[in-house]
N, C-alpha and C positions, 0 to 999 in steps of 0.2 A: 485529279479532282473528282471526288464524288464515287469512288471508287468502291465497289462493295466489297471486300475482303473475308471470308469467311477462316477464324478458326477453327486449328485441328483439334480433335476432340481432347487428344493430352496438354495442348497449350492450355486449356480452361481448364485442367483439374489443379485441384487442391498441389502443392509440394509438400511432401510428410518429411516431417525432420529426419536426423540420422538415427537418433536414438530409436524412434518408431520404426524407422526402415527396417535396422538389425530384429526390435522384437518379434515383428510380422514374419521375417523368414525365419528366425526361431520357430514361430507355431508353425508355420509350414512344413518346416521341419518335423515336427514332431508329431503331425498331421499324416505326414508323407504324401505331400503336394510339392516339394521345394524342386525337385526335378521338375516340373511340369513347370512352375513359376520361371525356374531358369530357361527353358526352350518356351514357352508361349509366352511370358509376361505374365504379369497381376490380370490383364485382361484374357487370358487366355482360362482364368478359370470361372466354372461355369456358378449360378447366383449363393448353390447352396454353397459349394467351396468359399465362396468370398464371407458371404453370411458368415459360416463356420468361425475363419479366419479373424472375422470382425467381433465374432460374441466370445472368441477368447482372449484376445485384445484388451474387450472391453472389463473382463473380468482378473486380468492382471494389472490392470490401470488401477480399477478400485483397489485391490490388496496390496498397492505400493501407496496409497492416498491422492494420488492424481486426480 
């Protein structure tokens, strides 16, 4: 009763679908980050990598119509 429980920081994030999952390690890939994402995780890279990651994302998103 009353119990304060605190969340681990991955239970709170977002879940990205499958299709998003594969594109993200695609740029990784072709980034040459996808080793490092496989031994550290998505958290394992540091802001610009992610940045990086996220402005090509967001730039293959638009040229599909998403």
């Amino acid at each position: 009763m009353g119990q304060n429980i605190k969340q681990s920081r991955k239970s709170k994030m977002k879940k990205t679908s499958d299709d998003m999952e594969k594109l993200k390690l695609e740029i990784a890939e072709e980034i040459g980050l996808l080793d490092k994402v496989k031994s550290q995780g998505w958290a394992g890279l540091s802001a610009a990598e992610s940045g990086r990651i996220g402005g090509l994302l967001i730039q293959r998103k638009k040229r599909q119509g998403n």
